[in-house]
N, C-alpha and C positions, 0 to 999 in steps of 0.2 A: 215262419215269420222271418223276415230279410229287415236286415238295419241299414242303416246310409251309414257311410261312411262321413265321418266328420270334415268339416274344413282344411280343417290340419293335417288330416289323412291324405284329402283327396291333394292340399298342395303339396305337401311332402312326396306324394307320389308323381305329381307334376313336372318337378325338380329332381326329381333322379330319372324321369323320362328325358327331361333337358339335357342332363348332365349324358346321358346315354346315346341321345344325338351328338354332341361332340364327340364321346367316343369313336364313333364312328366318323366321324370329319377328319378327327386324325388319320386315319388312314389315307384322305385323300390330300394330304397336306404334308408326309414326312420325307415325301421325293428329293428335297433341296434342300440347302443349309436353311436357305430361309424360312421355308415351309415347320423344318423339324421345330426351330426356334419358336415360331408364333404357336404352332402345334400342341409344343410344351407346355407355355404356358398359359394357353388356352385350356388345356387339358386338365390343368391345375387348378385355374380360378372357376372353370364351371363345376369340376366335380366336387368342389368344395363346398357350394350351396347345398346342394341337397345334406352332405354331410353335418354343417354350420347348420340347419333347419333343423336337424332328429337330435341335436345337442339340445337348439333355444324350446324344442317340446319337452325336453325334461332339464329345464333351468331350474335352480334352486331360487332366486327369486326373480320378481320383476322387473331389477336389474340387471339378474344373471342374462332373463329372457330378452329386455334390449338390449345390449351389447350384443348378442348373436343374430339378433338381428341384423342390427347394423354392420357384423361381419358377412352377414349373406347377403345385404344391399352390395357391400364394399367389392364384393368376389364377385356377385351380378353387372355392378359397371365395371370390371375389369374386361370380364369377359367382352363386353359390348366392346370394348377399343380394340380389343385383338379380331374382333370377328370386325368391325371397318375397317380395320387395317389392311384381312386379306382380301376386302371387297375394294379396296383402293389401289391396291398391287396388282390385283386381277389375277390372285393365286387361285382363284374357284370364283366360278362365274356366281352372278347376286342372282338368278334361281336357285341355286342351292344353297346360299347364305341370306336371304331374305326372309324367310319364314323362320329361321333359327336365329336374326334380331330381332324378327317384332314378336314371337313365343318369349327372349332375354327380354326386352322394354316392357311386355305385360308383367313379366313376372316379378322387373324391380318396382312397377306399379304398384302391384299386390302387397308387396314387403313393405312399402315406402308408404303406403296404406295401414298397415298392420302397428308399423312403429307409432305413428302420427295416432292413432287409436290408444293404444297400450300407454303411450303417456299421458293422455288425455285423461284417463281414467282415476279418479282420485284413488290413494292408497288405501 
């Protein structure tokens, strides 16, 4: 007998698949002063979702669980200004940063989704 993986499984696993693409983006990004700069902290605000996500699954309450939320929306649209940024420098061509903003845009959907839910919900 095989179980499904939960919501929270399968997006927590989404989000460190994200964050993992950036990993990798780094490397094509730390050539130039400019590059290392956006790179940085690029590097910082996505891999921080996934991390901010495995915190808000073990919140101590439904306060704790929104506010990490809203720290992983926070670090999702950070991420999004750095990755137009190098789509507008034309630091990496937007084939390869296109599919890694509209995977960033669904995933602050999802989140921006989940908050709006989770308040919603009487105590």
């Amino acid at each position: 007998m095989t179980t499904q993986p939960t919501r929270a499984v399968e997006l927590q696993r989404r989000l460190i698949c994200f964050a993992a693409t950036i990993v990798g983006l780094y490397s094509k990004l730390h050539g130039t002063v400019e590059g290392r700069h956006i790179a940085g902290q690029m590097l910082r605000s996505a891999t921080a979702t996934a991390a901010n996500y495995g915190e808000a699954r073990g919140a101590e309450s439904r306060a704790d669980f929104l506010h990490k939320l809203r720290v992983v929306l926070k670090e999702l649209n950070e991420t999004e200004v750095w990755l137009e940024l190098i789509e507008e420098t034309s630091l990496l061509p937007r084939e390869i940063t296109g599919p890694i903003v509209a995977e960033n845009r669904e995933l602050c959907r999802i989140i921006a989704a989940s908050i709006k839910t989770t308040r919603s919900i009487e105590p």
